[in-house]
N, C-alpha and C positions, 0 to 999 in steps of 0.2 A: 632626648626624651624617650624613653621606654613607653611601648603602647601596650595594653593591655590584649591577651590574645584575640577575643572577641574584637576589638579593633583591627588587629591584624586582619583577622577572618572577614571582618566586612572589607576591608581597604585590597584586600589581595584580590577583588573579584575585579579591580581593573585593573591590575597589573598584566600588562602583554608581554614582558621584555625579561628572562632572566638577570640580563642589565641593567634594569633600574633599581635609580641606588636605593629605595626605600626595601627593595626585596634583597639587594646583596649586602642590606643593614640585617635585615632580619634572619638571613641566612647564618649570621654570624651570633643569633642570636641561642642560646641552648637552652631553654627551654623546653620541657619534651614537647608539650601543646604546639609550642610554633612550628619547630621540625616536623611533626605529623602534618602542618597543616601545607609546610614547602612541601612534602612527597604529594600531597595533594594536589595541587599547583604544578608538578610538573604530571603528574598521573592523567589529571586533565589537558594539559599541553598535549601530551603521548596520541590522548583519546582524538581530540580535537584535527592533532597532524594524519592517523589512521583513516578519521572520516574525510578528511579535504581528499586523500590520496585515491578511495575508494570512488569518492564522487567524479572524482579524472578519469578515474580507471572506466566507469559506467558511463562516461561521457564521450568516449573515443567516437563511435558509433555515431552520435549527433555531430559532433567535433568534424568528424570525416564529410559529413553534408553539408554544414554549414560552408565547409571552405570552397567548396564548389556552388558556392551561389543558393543553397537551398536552406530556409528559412522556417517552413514553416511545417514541422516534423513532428509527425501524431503520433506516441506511443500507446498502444490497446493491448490490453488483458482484459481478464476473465475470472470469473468467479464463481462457483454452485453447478460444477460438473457433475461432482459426486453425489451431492445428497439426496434424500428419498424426496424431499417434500423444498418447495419454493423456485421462484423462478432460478435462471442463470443470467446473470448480470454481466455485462460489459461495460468498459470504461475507454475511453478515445481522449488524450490529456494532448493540447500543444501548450509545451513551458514556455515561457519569456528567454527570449537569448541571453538573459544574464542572470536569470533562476541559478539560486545555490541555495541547497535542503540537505547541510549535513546530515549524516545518518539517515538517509532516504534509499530505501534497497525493496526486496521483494517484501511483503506485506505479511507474510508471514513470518519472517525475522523481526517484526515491528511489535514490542507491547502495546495492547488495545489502547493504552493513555496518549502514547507518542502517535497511534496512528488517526487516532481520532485530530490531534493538534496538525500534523499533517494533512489532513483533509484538509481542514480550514485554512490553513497557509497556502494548500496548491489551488484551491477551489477561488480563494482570493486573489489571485494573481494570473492564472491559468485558464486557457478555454478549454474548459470541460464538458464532452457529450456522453452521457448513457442512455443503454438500450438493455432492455427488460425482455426477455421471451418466458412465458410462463407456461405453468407445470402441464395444461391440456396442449399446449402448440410444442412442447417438449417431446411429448406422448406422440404427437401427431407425426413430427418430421425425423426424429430420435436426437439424442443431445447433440449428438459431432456438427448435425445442422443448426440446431438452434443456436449452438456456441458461435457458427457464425454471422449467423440472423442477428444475434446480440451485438457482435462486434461493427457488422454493418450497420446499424441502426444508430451504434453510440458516435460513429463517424459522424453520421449525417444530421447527428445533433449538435455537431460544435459549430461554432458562430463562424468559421474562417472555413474555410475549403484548405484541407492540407495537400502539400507537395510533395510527400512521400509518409508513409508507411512503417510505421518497425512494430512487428508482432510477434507476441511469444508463442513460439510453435504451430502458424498456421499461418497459410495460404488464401487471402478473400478473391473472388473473384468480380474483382475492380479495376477498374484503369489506373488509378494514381499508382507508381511506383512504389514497389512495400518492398522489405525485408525481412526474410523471418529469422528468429534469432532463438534459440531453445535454450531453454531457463534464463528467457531475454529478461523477465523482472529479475533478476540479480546481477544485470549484463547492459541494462541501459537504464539511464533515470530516466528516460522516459516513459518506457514501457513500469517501470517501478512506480513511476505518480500511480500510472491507470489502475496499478494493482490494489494500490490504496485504495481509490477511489472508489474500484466496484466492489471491495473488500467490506469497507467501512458503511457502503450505501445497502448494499446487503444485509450486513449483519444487521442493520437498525432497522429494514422491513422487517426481519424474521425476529426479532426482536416486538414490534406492534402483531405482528401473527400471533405470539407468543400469549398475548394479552386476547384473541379471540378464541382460542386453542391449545387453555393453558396444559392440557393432559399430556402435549407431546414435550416439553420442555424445550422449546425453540430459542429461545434465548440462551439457553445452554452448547445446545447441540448444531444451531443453524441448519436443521434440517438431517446433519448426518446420520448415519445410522445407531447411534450410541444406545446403551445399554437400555439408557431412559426413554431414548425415544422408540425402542424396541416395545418395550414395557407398555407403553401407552399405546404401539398398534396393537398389542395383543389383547388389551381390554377393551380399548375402543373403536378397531378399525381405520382406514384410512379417512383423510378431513379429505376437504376440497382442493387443498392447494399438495397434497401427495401424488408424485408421478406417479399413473397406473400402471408405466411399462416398467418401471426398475423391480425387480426382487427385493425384497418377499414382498412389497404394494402390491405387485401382480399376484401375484398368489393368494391374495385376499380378497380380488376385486372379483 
């Protein structure tokens, strides 16, 4: 029985096996539809084996603690170092020891659809703590403090007390055992959840900002300095949630 390609196309989404004989029927089959749809089929295999490989590779790191008895492994990043206006968010994620989130990497590699589905997957599964330091306690201690005031705070919001520590590029001054790992969200899925997390929780304050303070284009620019949100200091002055210490805000204030 010859299937029609549309048939093919739906029945090929469970095919796992270059081996199965319905895919080594159809291989045989010439068609141009159906041979586009085998390059497909192995395109997405190719895709599929990339990301298993990638997620090992970013796993070493937990993989190395786990085997020595340690369990419960907090990855934390950070979010809104740079921008002129909104707080700096942190994220504190411990996965489940059998968490697998292909294509899970730094947050910025993430299109805003995948990372948004991300959230919900890791947020679902995961104990997740954030910590908020906003733009006056910014001003007050300067960001490199607040960045860890955030990071401390998303700690000591997650439900479990962790065992050790992996953070991207910084040092807290805590007891629990930490590791710091630079450009660690591209280098651990753990530290890669948090990036999501404080990434995506972020973006959707300054996004509701956006709706109190539509002049700076906050949904656009998440506070950074972009042309638009240039634009809108120079007509309007700083709002309320604009660090007074960063340039040009200071220079206004």
């Amino acid at each position: 029985m010859t299937h029609s390609i549309s048939e093919i196309k739906d029945r090929m989404k469970d095919i796992e096996s270059e081996h199965d004989p319905l895919f080594m029927q159809w291989k045989e089959d010439h068609r141009k539809g159906v041979q586009q749809l085998i390059k497909s089929w192995y395109r997405a295999k190719e895709k599929q084996e990339q990301e298993r490989e990638l997620y090992q590779t970013m796993s070493l790191t937990e993989n190395e603690l786990k085997s020595k008895g340690i369990s419960l492994i907090a990855g934390i990043d950070e979010v809104g170092r740079g921008p002129l206006a909104g707080p700096v968010i942190a994220a504190a994620v411990i996965l489940p020891l059998d968490f697998y989130l292909p294509g899970l990497t730094d947050s910025k590699k993430v299109s805003e659809a995948k990372r948004n589905l991300f959230y919900e997957m890791i947020t679902g599964q995961a104990d997740v703590g954030i910590g908020i330091i906003e733009p006056d306690e910014i001003d007050r201690i300067n960001i490199y403090e607040a960045t860890k005031q955030a990071m401390i705070q998303a700690i000591g919001n997650l439900k479990q007390a962790p065992e050790h520590l992996l953070i991207d590029a910084m040092k807290l001054d805590l007891p629990t055992p930490q590791t710091s790992i630079i450009k660690g969200d591209a280098k651990s899925v753990s530290i890669a959840a948090a990036s999501i997390i404080a990434k995506v929780t972020r973006d959707r304050l300054m996004a509701d900002y956006a709706e109190v303070y539509p002049e700076y284009r906050f949904e656009k620019n998440m506070g950074y300095g972009t042309k638009d949100h240039l634009e809108g200091l120079d007509q309007y002055g700083p709002c309320t949630i604009h660090r007074k210490s960063f340039a040009p805000v200071k220079d206004m204030c």
